[in-house]
C-alpha positions in Angstrom: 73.5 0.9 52.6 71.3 3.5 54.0 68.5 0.7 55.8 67.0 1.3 58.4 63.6 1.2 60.4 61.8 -2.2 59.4 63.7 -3.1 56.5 66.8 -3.7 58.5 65.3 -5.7 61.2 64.0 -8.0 58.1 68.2 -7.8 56.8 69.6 -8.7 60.3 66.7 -11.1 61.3 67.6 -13.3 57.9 70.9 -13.4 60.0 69.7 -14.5 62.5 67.3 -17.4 61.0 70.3 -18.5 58.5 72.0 -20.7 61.5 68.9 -22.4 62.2 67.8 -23.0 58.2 71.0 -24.1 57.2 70.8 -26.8 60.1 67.4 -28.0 58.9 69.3 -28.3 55.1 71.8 -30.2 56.3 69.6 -32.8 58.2 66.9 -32.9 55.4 70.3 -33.5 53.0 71.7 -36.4 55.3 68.4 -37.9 55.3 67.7 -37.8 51.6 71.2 -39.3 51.4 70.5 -42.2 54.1 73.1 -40.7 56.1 72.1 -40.8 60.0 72.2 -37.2 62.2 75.1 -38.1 64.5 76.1 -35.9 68.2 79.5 -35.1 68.7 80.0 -37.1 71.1 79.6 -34.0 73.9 75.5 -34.8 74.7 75.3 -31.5 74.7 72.6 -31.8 71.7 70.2 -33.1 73.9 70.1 -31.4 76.6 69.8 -28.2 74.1 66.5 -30.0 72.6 64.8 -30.2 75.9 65.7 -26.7 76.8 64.7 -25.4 73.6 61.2 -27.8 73.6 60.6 -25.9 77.1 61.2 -22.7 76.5 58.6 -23.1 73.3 56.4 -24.7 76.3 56.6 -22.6 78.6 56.0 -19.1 76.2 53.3 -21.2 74.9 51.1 -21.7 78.0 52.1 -18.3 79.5 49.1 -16.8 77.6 49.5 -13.1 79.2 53.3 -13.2 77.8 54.2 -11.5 74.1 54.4 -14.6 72.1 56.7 -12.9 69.1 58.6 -11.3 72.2 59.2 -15.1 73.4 60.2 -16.8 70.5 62.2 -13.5 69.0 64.4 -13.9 72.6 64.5 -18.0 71.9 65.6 -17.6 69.0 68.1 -15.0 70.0 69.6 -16.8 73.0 70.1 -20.4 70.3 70.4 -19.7 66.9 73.8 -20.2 66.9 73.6 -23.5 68.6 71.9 -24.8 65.2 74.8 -23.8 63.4 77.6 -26.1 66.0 75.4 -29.2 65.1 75.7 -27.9 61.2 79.2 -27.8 61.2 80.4 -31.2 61.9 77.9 -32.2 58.9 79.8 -30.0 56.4 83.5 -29.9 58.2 83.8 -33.3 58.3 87.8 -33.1 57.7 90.9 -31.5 59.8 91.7 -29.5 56.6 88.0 -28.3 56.5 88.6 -27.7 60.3 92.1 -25.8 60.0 90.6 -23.5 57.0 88.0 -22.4 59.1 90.1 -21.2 62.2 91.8 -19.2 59.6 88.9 -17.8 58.2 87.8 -17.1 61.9 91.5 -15.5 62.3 90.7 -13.2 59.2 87.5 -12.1 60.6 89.4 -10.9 63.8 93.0 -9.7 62.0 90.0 -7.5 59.5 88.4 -6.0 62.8 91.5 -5.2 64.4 92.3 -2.8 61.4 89.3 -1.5 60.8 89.1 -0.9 65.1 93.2 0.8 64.3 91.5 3.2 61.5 88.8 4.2 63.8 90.7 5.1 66.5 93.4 7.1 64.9 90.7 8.4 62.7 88.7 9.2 65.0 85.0 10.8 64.7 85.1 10.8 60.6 86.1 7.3 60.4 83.7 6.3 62.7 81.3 8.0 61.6 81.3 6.1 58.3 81.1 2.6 60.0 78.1 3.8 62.3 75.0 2.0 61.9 71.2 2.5 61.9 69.2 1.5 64.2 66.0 -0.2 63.4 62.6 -1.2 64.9 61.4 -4.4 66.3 57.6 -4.2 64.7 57.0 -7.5 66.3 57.7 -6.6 70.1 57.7 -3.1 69.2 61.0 -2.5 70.6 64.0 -0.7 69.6 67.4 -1.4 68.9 69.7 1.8 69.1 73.5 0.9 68.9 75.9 2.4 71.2 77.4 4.0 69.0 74.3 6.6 68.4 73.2 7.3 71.6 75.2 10.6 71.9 77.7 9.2 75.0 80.7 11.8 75.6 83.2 8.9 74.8 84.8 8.0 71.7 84.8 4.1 71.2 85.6 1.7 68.7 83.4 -0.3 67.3 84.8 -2.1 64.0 81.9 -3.6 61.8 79.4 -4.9 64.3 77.8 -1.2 65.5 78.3 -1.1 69.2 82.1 -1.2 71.4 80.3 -4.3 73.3 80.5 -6.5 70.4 84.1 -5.3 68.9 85.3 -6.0 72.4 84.1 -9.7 72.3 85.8 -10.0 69.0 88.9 -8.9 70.5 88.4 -11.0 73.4 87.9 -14.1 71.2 91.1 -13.0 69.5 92.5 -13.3 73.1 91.0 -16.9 73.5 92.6 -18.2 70.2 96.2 -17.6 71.3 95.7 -18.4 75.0 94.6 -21.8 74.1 98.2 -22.5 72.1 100.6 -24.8 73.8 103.8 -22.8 72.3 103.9 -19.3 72.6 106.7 -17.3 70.6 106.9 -13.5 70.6 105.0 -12.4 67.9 101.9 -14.3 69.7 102.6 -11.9 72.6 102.8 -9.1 70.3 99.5 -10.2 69.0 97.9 -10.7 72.2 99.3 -7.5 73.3 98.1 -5.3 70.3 94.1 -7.4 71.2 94.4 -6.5 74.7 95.1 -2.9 73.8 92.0 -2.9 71.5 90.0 -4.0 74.3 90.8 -1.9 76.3 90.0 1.1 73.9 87.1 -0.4 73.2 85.1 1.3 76.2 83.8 -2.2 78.1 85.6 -2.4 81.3 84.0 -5.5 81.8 85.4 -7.6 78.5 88.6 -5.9 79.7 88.9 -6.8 83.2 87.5 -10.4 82.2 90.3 -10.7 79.3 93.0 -9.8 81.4 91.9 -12.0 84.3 92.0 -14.9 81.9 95.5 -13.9 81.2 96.8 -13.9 84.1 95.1 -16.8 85.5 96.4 -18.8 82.1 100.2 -17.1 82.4 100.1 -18.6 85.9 99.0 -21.9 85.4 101.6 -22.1 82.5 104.5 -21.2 84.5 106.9 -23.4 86.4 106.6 -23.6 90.0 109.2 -21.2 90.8 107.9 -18.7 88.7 104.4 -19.4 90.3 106.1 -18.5 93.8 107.1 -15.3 92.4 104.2 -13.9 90.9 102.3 -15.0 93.6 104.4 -13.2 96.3 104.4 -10.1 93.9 100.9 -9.9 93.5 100.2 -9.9 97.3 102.6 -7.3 97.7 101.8 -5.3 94.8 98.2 -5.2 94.2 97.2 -3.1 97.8 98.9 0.0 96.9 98.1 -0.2 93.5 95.0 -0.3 94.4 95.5 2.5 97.1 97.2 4.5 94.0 94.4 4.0 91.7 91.3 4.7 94.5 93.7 8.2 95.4 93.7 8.9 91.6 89.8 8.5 90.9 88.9 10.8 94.1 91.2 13.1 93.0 88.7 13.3 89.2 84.8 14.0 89.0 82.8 11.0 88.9 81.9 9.8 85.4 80.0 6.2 85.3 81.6 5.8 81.8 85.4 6.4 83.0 87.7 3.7 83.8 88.6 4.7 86.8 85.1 5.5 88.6 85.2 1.6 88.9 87.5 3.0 92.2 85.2 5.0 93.5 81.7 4.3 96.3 79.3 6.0 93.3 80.3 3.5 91.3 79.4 0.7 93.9 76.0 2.9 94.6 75.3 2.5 90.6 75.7 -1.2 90.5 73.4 -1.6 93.0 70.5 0.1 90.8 71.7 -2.5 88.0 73.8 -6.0 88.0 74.4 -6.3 91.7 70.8 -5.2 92.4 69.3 -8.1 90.5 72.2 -10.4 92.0 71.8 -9.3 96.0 68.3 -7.8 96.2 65.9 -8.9 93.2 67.1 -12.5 92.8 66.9 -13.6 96.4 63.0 -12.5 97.0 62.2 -13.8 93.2 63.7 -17.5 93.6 60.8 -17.6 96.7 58.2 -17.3 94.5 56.4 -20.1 93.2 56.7 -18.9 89.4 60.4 -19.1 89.9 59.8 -23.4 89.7 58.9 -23.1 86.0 59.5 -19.1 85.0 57.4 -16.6 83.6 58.7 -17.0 80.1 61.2 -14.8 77.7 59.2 -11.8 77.9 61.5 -9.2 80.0 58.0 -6.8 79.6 56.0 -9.1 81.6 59.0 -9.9 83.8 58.8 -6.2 84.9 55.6 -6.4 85.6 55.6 -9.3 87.6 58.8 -7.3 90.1 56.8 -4.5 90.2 53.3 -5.7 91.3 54.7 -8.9 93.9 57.6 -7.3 95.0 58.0 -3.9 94.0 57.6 -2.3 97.6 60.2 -4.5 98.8 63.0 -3.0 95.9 64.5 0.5 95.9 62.6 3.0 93.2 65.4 3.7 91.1 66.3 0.1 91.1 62.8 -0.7 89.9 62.7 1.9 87.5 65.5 0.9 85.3 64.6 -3.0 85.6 63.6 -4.0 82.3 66.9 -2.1 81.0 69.3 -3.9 83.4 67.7 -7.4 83.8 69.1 -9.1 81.6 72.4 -7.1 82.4 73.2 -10.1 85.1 72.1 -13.2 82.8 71.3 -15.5 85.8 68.5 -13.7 86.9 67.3 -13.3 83.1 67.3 -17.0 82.6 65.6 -18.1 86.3 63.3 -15.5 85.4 62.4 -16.6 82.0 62.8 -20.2 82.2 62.4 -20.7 86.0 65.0 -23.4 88.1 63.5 -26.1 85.6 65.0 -24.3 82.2 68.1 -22.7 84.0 68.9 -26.1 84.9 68.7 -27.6 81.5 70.6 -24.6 79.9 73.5 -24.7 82.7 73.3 -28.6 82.1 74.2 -28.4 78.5 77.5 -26.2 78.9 78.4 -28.4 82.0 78.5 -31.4 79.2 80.2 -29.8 76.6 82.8 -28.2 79.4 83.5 -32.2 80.7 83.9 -33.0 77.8 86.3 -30.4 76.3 88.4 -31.2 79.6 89.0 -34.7 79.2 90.4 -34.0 75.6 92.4 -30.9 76.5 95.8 -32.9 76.6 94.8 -35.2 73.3 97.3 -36.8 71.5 95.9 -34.8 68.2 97.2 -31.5 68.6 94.1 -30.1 66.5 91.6 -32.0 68.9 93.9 -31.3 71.8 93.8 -27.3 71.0 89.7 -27.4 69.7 89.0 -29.0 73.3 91.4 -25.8 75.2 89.9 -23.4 72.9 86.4 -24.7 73.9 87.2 -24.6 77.7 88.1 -21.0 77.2 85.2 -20.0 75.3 82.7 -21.8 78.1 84.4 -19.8 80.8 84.7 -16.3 79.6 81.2 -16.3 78.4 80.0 -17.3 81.8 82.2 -15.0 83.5 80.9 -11.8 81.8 77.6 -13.0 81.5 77.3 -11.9 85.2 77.3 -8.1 84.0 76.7 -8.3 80.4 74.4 -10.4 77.8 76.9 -12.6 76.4 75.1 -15.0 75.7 73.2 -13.3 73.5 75.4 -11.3 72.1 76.1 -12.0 68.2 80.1 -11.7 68.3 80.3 -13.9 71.2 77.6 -16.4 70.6 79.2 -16.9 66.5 82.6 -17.9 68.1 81.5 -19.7 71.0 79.3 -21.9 69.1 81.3 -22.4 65.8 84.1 -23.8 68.1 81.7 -25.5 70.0 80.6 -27.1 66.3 84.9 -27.3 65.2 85.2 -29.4 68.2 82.0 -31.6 67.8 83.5 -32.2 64.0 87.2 -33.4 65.5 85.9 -35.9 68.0 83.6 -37.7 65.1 87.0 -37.5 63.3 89.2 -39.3 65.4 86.0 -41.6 66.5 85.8 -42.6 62.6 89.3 -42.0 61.0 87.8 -42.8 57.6 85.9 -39.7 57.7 88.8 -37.9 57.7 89.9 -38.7 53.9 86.4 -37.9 52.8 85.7 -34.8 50.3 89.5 -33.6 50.7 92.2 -36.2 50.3 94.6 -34.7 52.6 95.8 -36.1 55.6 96.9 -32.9 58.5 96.3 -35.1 62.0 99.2 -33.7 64.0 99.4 -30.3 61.8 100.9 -27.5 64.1 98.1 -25.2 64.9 100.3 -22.3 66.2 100.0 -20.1 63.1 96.5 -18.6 62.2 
């Protein structure tokens, strides 16, 4: 559309506060109506109350913190949240339920061709889904996408502006047909053709995490023998692989950007001066301190500033110098940082309940709750996994799925807690309907 600058950050901020307002219209509804706000049945609600109540608390009595910094990353981190306790309100049926994993299914079928265009397009194509970036008059921050910062790589990035975010589409793609109980080929086929996109999507992180999902969910879904097998194969297999792949990447000049620099010591040295530096060297000295009981709020500004005046001379330079870029690069430090052991707690707390939850239902006699509760289980774990080197939690492909499957679940167990509701707005009965097929 040709927005940019301050305009756009209005347009995307709208987004952003649509969860949150359609959450307030649906309780304001239900109350008008006499009809009760009711949890899923996780607790995870909550716990997310209290944790949003102290991160409010705790930007509000940091007085030397950026208030609009604070509540622009609180809002960030749980708008999406809002919109899991909307959805059991307004899917209050399976039908409801099944129509939106197809629209969900859609979303990543259209990004997968748009991601095929791109690539065998190349720069033209590309170049007509880039975005703009846009300013942050409130923080008075920037937001460049990936995709204009001039890198020497060609990526894809579909609709969403940066290869980050098309690879955690792809990647919830992969999570939809993991959690099936019946695969048939053209399931592989599809999980083949999203693992490929992944992969040429540039992160080597959503890709490694992807395929380790994979393979940990192929192995738990084979029969013993075939356990034995692959087991045995990988230990034999996966030394001189690796020996193959290190001899390959020495044999190349080091590029941070290329696959396989993950297989060389540079590579290593890098990490250091990013995730792994704020796992093994910043974290340790910060969790000492006593701001790390309550945090120094969301403000990654201040959170610099705090490194580099109480423990700056203990830190390497270049690690220091890139630390408001990287922090929140390995999440855990971000949130013990920003909402000290008190908030991390709560936050950690919340997923823990809807996780326990989710596995107690995994094997449900409703194949629709059964496969909402695997789905969920998935989602939990993959976003914790890459949230050690990336901002998933944040991120707005990621955080969208997580969350509205979060809020599909939430809607099934109210469902087969109150059958009634399930004949309510459509009168169409689908409890053991085959979810195998988008």
């Amino acid at each position: 559309m040709g927005v940019s600058g301050v305009s756009l950050f209005f347009l995307r901020t709208v987004a952003d506060l649509t969860p949150i307002l359609l959450f307030f219209y649906a309780v304001t509804r239900n109350s008008l109506e006499r009809r009760p706000f009711i949890l899923s049945g996780s607790g995870y609600e909550r716990l997310f109350f209290l944790f949003f109540i102290y991160s409010l608390i705790i930007s509000l009595s940091t007085l030397s913190s950026n208030l609009a910094a604070n509540i622009a990353e609180i809002i960030v981190i749980n708008r999406f949240v809002f919109l899991a306790m909307t959805i059991p309100m307004i899917v209050n049926t399976e039908i409801k339920i099944v129509r939106l994993l197809r629209f969900l299914w859609l979303v990543i079928l259209a990004q997968v061709f748009i991601g095929a265009m791109q690539q065998f397009g190349g720069p033209p194509v590309i170049d007509f889904f880039r975005p703009n970036d846009y300013s942050n008059f409130l923080t008075g921050s920037e937001r460049s996408f990936t995709s204009n910062r001039g890198l020497s790589r060609q990526m894809i990035i579909g609709t969403v502006g940066d290869f980050l975010s098309f690879g955690y589409i792809m990647c919830a793609g992969i999570i939809f047909l993991l959690a099936r109980q019946r695969s048939q080929f053209r399931t592989h086929l599809m999980l083949l053709i999203l693992i490929t996109m992944v992969f040429l999507s540039g992160s080597r992180t959503i890709f490694l995490s992807s395929m380790l999902v994979v393979l940990f969910t192929f192995f738990t879904k084979a029969k013993p023998g075939t356990r034995i097998l692959l087991l045995v194969s990988g230990l034999i297999g996966t030394p001189p692989a690796i020996l193959f792949l290190i001899n390959r990447a020495a044999g190349i000049e080091f590029e941070y950007s290329a696959f396989l620099s993950i297989f060389r010591p540079e590579f290593l040295e890098s990490l250091m001066n990013q995730r792994l530096g704020h796992a093994f060297l910043y974290l340790p000295q910060f969790v000492v301190q006593p701001e790390a009981i309550f945090g120094l709020s969301p403000d990654r500004v201040l959170a610099t500033q705090f490194a580099n005046t109480n423990l700056g001379t203990d830190l390497p330079y270049i690690f220091m110098a890139t630390f408001n870029e990287t922090l929140e690069d390995f999440y855990p430090a971000a949130l013990i940082t920003y909402y000290g052991l008190v908030g991390t707690t709560l936050f950690y707390s919340m997923y823990f309940r809807i996780l326990l939850s989710a596995w107690r239902r995994r094997h449900h006699q409703n194949d629709l709750t059964a496969y909402l509760a695997r789905l969920v289980l998935f989602f939990v774990a993959i976003v914790h996994l890459l949230s050690l080197a990336n901002q998933s939690f944040e991120n707005r492909s990621m955080a969208l799925f997580l969350w509205v499957t979060v809020g599909m679940y939430g809607s099934i167990t109210l469902i087969n807690r109150n059958p009634r509701t399930n004949i309510q707005g459509d009168q169409v009965e689908v409890r053991n309907r085959s979810t195998d097929t988008p």
